[in-house]
N, CA, C and O atoms as a GROMACS GRO file, in nm:
protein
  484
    1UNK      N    1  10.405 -11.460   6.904
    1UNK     CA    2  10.462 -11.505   7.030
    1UNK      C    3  10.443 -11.655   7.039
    1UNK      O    4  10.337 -11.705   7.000
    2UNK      N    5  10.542 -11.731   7.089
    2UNK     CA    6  10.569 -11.858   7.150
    2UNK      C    7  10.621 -11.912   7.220
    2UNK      O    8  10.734 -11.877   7.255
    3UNK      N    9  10.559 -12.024   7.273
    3UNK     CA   10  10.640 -12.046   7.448
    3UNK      C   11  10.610 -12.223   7.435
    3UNK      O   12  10.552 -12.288   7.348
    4UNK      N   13  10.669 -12.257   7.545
    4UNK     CA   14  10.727 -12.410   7.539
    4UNK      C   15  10.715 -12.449   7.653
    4UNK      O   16  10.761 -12.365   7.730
    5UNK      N   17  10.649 -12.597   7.739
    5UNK     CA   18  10.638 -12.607   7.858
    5UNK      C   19  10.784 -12.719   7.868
    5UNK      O   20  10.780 -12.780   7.975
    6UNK      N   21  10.887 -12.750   7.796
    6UNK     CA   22  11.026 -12.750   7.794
    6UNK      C   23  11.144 -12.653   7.772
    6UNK      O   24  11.154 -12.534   7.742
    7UNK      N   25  11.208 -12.732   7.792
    7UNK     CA   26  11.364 -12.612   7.823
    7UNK      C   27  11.409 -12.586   7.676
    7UNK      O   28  11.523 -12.541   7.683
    8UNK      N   29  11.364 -12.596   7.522
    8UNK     CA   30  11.420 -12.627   7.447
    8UNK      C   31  11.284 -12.679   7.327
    8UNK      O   32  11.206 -12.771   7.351
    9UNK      N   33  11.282 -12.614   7.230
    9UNK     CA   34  11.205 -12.691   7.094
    9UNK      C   35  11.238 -12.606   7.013
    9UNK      O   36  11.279 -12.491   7.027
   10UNK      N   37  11.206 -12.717   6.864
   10UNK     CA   38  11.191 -12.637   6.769
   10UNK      C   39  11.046 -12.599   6.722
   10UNK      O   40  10.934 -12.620   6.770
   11UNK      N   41  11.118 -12.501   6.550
   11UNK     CA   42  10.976 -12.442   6.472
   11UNK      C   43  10.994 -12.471   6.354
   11UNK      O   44  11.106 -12.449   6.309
   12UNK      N   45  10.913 -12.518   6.284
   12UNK     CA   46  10.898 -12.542   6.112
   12UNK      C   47  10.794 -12.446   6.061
   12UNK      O   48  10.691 -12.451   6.127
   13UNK      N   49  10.794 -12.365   5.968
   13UNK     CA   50  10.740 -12.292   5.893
   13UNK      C   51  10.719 -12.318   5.751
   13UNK      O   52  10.797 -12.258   5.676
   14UNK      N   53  10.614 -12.408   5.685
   14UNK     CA   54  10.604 -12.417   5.553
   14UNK      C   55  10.553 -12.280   5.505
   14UNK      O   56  10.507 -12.199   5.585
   15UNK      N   57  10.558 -12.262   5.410
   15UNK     CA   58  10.466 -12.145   5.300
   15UNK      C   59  10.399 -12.216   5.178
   15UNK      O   60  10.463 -12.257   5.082
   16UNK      N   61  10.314 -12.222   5.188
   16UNK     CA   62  10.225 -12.317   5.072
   16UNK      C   63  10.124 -12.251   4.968
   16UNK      O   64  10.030 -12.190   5.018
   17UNK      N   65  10.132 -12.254   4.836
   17UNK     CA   66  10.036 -12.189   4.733
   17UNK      C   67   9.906 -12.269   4.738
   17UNK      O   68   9.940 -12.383   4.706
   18UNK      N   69   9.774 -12.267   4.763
   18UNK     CA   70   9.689 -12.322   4.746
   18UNK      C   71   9.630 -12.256   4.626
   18UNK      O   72   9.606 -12.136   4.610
   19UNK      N   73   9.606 -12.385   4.518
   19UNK     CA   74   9.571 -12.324   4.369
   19UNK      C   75   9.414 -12.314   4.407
   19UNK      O   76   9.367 -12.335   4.519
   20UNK      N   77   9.335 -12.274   4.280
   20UNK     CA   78   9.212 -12.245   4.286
   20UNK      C   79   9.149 -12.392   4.272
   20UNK      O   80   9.027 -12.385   4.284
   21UNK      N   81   9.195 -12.523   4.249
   21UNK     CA   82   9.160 -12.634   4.192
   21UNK      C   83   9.201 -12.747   4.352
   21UNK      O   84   9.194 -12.869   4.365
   22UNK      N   85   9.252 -12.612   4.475
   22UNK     CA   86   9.287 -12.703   4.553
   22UNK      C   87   9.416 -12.749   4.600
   22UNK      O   88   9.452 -12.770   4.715
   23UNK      N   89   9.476 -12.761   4.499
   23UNK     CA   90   9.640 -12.819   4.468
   23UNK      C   91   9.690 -12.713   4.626
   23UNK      O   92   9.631 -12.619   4.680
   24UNK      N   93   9.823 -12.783   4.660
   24UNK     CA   94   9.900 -12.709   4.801
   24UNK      C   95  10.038 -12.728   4.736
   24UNK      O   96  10.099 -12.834   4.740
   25UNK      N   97  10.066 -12.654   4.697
   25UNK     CA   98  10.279 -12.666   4.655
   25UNK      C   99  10.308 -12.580   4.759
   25UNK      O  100  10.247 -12.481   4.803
   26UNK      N  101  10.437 -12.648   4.799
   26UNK     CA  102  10.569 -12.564   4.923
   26UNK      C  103  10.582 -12.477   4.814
   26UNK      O  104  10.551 -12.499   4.697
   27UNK      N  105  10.640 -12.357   4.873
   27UNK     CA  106  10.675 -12.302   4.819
   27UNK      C  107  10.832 -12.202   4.867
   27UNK      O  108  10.917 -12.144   4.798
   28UNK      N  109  10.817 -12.216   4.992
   28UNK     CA  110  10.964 -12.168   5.129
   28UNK      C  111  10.928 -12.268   5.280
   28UNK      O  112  10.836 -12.346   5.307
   29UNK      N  113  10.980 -12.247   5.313
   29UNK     CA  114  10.998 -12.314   5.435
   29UNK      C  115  11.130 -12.239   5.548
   29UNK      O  116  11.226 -12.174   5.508
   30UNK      N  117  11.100 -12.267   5.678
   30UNK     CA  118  11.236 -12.197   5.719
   30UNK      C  119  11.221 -12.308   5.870
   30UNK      O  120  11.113 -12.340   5.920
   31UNK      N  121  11.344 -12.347   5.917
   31UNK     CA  122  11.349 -12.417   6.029
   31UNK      C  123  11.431 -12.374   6.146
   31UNK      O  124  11.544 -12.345   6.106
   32UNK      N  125  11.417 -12.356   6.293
   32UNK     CA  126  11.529 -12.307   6.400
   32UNK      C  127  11.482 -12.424   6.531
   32UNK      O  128  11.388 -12.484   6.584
   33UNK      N  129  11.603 -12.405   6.531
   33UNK     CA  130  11.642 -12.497   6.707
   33UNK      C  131  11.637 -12.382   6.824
   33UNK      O  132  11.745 -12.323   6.828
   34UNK      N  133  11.558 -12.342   6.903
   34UNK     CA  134  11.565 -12.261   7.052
   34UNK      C  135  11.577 -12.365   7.131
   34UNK      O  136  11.493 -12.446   7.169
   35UNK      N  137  11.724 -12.353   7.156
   35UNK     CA  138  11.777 -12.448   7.306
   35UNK      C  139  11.754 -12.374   7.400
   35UNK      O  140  11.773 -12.438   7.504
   36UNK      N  141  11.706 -12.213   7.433
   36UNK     CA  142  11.653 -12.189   7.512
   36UNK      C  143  11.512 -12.106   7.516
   36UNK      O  144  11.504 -11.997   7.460
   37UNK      N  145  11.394 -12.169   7.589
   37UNK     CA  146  11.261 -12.189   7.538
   37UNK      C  147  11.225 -12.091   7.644
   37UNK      O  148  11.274 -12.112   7.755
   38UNK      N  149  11.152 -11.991   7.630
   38UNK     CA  150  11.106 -11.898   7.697
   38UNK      C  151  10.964 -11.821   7.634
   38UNK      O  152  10.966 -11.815   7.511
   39UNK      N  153  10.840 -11.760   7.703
   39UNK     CA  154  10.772 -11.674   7.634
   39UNK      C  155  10.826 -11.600   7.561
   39UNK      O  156  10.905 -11.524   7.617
   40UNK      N  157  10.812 -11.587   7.410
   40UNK     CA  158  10.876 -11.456   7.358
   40UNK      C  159  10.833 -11.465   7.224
   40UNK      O  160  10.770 -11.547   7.157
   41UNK      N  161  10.888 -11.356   7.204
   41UNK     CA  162  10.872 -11.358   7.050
   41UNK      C  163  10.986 -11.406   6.943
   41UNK      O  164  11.099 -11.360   6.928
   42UNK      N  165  10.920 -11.513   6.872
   42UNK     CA  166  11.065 -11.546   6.797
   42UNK      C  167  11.078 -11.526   6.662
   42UNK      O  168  10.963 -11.538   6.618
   43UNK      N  169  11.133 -11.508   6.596
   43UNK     CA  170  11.183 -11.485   6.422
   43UNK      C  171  11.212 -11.592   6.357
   43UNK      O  172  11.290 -11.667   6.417
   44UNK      N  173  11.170 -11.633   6.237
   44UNK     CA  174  11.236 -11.758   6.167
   44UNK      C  175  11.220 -11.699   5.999
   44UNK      O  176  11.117 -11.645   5.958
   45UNK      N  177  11.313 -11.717   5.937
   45UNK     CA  178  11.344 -11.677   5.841
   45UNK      C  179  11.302 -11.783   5.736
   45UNK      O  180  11.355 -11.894   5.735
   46UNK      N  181  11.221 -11.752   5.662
   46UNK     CA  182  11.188 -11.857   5.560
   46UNK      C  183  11.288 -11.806   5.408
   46UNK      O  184  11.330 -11.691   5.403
   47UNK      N  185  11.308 -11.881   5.322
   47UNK     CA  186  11.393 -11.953   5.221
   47UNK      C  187  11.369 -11.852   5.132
   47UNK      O  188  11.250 -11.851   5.101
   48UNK      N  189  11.426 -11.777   5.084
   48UNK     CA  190  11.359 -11.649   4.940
   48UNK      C  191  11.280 -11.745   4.859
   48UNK      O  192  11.297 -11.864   4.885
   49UNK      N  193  11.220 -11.723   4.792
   49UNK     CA  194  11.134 -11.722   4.681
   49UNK      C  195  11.038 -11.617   4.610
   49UNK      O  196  11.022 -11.499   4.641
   50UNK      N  197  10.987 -11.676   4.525
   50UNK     CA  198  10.889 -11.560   4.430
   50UNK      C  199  10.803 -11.647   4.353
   50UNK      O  200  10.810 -11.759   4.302
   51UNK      N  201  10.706 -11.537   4.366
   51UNK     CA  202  10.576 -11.628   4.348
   51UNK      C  203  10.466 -11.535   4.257
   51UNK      O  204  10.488 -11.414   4.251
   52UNK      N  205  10.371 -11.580   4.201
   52UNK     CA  206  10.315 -11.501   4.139
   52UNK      C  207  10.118 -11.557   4.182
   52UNK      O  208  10.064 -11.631   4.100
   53UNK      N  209  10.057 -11.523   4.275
   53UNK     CA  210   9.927 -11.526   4.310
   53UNK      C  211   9.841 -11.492   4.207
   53UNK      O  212   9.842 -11.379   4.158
   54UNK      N  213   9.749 -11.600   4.161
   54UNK     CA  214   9.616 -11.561   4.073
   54UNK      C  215   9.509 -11.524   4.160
   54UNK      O  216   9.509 -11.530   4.283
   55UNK      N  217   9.427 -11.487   4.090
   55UNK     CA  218   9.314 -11.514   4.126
   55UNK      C  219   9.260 -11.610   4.206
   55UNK      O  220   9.282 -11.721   4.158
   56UNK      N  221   9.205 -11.613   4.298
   56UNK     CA  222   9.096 -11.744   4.345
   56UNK      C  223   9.216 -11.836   4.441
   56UNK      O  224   9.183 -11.922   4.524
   57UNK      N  225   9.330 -11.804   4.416
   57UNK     CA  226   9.505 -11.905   4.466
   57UNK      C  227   9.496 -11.816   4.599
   57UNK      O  228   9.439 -11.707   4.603
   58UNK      N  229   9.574 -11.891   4.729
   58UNK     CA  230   9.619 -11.817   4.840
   58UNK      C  231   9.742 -11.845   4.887
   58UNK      O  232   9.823 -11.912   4.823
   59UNK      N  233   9.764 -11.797   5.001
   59UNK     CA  234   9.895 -11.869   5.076
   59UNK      C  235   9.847 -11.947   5.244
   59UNK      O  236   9.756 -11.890   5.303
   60UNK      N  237   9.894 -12.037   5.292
   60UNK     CA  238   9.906 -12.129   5.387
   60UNK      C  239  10.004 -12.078   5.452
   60UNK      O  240  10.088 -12.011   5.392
   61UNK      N  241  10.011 -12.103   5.598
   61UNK     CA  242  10.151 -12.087   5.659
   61UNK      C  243  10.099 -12.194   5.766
   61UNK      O  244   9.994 -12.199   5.829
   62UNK      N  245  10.208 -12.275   5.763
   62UNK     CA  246  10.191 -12.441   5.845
   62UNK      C  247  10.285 -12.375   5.926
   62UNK      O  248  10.364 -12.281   5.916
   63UNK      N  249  10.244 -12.464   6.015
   63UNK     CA  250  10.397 -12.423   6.146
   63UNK      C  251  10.390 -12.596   6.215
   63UNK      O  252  10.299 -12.677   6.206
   64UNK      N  253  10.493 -12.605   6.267
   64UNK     CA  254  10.511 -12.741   6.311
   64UNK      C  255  10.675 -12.771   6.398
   64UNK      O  256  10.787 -12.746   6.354
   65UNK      N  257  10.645 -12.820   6.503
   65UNK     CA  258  10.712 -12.848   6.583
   65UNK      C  259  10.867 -12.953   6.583
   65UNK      O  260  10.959 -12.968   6.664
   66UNK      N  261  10.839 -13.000   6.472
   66UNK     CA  262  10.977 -13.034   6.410
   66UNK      C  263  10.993 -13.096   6.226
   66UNK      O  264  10.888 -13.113   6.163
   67UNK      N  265  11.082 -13.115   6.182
   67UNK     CA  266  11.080 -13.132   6.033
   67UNK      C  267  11.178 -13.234   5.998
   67UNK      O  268  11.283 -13.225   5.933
   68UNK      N  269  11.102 -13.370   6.076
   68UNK     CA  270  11.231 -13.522   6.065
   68UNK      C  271  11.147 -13.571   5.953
   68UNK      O  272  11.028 -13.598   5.944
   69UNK      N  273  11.263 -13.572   5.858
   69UNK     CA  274  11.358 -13.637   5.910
   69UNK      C  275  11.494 -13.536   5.820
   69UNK      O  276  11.611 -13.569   5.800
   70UNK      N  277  11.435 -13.432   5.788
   70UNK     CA  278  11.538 -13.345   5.769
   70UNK      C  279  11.666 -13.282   5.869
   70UNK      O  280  11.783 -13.255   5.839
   71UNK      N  281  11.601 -13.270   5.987
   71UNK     CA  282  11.653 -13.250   6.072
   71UNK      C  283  11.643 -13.354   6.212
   71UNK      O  284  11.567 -13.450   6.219
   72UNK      N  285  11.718 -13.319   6.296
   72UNK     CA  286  11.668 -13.422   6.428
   72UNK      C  287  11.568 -13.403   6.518
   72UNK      O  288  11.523 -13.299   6.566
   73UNK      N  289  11.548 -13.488   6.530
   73UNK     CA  290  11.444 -13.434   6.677
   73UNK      C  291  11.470 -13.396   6.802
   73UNK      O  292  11.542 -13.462   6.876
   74UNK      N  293  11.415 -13.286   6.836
   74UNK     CA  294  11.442 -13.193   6.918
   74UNK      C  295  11.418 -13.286   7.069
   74UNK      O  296  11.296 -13.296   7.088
   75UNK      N  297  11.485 -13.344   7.162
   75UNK     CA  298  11.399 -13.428   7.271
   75UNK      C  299  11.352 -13.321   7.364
   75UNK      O  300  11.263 -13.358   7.440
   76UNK      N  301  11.380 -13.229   7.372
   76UNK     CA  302  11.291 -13.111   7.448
   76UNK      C  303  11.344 -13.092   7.557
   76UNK      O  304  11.305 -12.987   7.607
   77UNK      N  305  11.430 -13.159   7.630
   77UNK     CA  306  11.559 -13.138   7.723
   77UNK      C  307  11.646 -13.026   7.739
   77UNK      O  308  11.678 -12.981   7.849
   78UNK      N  309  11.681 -12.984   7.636
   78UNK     CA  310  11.804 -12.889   7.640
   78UNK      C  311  11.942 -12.970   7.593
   78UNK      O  312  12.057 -12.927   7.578
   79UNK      N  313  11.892 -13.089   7.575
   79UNK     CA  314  12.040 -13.148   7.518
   79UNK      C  315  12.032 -13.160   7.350
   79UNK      O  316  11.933 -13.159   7.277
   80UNK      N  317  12.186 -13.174   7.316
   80UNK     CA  318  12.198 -13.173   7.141
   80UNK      C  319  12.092 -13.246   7.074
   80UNK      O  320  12.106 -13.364   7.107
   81UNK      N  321  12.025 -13.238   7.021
   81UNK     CA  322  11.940 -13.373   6.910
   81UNK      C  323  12.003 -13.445   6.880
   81UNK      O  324  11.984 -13.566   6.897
   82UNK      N  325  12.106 -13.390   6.823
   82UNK     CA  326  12.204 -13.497   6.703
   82UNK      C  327  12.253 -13.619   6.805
   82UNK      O  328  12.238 -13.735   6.769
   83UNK      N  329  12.314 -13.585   6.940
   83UNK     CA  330  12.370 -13.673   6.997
   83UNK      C  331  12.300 -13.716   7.111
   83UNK      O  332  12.369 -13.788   7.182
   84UNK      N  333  12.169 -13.694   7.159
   84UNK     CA  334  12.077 -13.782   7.239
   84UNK      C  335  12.058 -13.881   7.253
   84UNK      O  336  12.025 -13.906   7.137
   85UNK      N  337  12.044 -14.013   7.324
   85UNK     CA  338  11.972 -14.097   7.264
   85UNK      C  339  11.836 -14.036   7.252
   85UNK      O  340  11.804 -13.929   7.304
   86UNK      N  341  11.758 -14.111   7.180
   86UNK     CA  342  11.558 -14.103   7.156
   86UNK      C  343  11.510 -14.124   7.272
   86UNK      O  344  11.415 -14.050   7.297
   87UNK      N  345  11.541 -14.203   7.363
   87UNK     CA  346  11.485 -14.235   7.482
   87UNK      C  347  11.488 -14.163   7.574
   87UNK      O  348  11.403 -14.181   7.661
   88UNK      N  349  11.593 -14.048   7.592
   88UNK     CA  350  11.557 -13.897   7.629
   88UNK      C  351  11.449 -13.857   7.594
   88UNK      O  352  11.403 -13.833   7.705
   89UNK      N  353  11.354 -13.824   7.512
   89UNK     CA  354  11.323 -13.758   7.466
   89UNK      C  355  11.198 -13.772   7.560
   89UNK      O  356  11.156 -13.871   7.622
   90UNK      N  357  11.136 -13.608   7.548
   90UNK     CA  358  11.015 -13.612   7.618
   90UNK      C  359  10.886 -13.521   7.521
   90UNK      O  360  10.910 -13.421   7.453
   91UNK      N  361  10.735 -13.591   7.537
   91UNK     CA  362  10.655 -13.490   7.490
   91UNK      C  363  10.696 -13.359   7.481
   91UNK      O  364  10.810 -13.364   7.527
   92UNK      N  365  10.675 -13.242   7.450
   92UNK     CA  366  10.664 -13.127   7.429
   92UNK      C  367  10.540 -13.050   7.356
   92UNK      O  368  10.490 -13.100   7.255
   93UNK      N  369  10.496 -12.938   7.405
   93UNK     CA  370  10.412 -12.885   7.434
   93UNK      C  371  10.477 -12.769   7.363
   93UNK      O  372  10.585 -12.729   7.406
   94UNK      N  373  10.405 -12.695   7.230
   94UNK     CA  374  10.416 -12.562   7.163
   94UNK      C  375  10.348 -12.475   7.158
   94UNK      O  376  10.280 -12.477   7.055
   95UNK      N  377  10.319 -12.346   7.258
   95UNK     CA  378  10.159 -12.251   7.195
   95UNK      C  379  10.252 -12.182   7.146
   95UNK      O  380  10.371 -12.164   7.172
   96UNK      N  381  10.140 -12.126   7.029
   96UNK     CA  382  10.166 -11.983   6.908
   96UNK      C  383  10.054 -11.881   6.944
   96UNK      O  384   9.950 -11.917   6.888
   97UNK      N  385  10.041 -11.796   6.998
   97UNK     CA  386   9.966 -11.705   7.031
   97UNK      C  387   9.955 -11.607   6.921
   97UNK      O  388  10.051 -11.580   6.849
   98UNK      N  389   9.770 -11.522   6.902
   98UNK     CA  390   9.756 -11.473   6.827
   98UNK      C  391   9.684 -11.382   6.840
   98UNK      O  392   9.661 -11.370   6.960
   99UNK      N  393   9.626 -11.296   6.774
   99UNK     CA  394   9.506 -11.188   6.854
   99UNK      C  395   9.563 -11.093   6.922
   99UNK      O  396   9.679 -11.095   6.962
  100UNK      N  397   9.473 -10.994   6.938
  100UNK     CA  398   9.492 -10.840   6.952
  100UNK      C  399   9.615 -10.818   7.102
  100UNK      O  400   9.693 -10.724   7.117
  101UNK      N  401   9.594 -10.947   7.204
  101UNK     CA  402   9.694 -10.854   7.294
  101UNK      C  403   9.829 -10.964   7.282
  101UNK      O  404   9.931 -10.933   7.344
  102UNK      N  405   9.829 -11.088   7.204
  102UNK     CA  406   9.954 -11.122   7.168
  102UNK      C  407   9.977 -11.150   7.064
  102UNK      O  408   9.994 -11.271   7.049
  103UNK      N  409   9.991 -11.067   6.941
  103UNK     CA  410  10.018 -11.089   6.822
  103UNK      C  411  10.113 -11.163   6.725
  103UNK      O  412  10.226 -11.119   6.703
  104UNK      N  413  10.060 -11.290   6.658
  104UNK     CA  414  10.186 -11.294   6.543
  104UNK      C  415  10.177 -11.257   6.430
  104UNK      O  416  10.085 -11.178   6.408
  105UNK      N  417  10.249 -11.289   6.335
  105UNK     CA  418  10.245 -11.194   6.214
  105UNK      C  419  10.354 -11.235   6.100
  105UNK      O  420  10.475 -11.242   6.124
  106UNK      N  421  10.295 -11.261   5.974
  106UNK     CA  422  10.380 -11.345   5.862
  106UNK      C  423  10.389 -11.197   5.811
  106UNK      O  424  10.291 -11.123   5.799
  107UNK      N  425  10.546 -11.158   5.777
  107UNK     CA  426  10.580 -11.040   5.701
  107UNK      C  427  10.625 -11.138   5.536
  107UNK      O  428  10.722 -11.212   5.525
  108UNK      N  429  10.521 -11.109   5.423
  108UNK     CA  430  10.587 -11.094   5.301
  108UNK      C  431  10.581 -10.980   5.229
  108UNK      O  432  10.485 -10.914   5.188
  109UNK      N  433  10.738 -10.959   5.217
  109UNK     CA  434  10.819 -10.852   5.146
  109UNK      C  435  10.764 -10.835   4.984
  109UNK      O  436  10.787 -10.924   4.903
  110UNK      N  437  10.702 -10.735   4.954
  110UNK     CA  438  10.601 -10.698   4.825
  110UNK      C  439  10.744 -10.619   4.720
  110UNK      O  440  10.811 -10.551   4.798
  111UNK      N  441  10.795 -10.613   4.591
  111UNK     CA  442  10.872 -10.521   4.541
  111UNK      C  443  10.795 -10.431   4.469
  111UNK      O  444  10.682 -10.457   4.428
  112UNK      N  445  10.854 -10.325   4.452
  112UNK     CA  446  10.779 -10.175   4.431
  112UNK      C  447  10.675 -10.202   4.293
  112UNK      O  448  10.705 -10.275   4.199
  113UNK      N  449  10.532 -10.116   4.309
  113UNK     CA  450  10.449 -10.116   4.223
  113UNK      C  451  10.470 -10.182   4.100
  113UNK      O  452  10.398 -10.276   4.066
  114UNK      N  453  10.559 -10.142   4.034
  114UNK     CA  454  10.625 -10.101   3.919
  114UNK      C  455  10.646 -10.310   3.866
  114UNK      O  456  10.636 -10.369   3.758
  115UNK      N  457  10.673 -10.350   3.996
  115UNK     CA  458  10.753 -10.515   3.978
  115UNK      C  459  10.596 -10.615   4.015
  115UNK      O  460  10.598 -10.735   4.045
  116UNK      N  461  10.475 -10.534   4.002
  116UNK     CA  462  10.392 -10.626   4.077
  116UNK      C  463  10.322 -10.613   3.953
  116UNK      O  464  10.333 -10.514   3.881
  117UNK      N  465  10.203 -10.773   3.910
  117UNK     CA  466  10.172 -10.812   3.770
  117UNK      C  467  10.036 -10.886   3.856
  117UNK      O  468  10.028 -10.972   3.944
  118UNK      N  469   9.939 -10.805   3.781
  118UNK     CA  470   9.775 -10.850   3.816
  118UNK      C  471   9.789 -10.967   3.709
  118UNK      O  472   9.825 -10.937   3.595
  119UNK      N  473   9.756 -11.125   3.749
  119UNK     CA  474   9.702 -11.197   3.626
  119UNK      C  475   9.650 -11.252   3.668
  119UNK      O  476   9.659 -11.292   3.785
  120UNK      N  477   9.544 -11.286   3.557
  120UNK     CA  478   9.386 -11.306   3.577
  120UNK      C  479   9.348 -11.430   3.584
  120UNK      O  480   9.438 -11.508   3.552
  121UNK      N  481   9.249 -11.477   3.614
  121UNK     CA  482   9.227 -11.652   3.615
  121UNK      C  483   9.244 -11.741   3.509
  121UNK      O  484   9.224 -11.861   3.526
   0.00000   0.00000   0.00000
């Protein structure tokens, strides 16, 4: 769950491999514009990929409130990014809620037994 004390923000979602040595590679990412900002629960679709986890390696999930300069910045208004001026723009405020009575939750899609490969350090 996420909510916005504006009419309007975005969400960035990295997915990151942290090796056993430390190292952080992207690995997906997924980005959305909600022009309309409400408590709720929202969906963001991160980028296919495939990956293969060692030993001692994990995954990261960054989240972040916008992803400029790939995209525009959101001024938190309710008006277009692209065609704002900047000087619109106002702070904005993002909670991500978590825990037993408002849950979020990273779904990665596993393929059957058969496609999954233990390798070792």
């Amino acid at each position: 769950m996420a909510g916005s004390d504006r009419p309007s923000f975005d969400l960035c979602c990295i997915l990151s491999l942290i090796t056993s040595d430390e190292r952080v590679l992207q690995i997906s990412s997924g980005y959305a514009h909600h022009r309309t900002a409400t408590t709720s629960r929202y969906k963001l679709k991160l980028a296919t990929t495939c990956v293969t986890l060692r030993r001692g390696e994990r995954l990261r999930l960054s989240i972040a409130g916008a992803d400029y300069p790939a995209y525009a910045v959101n001024p938190g208004t309710g008006e277009d990014p692209v065609s704002t001026p900047r000087t619109h723009a106002v702070v904005t405020t993002i909670a991500v809620w978590h825990g037993p009575s408002r849950p979020s939750q990273l779904r990665l899609p596993v393929g059957p037994g058969s496609q999954i490969a233990i390798v070792g350090t």
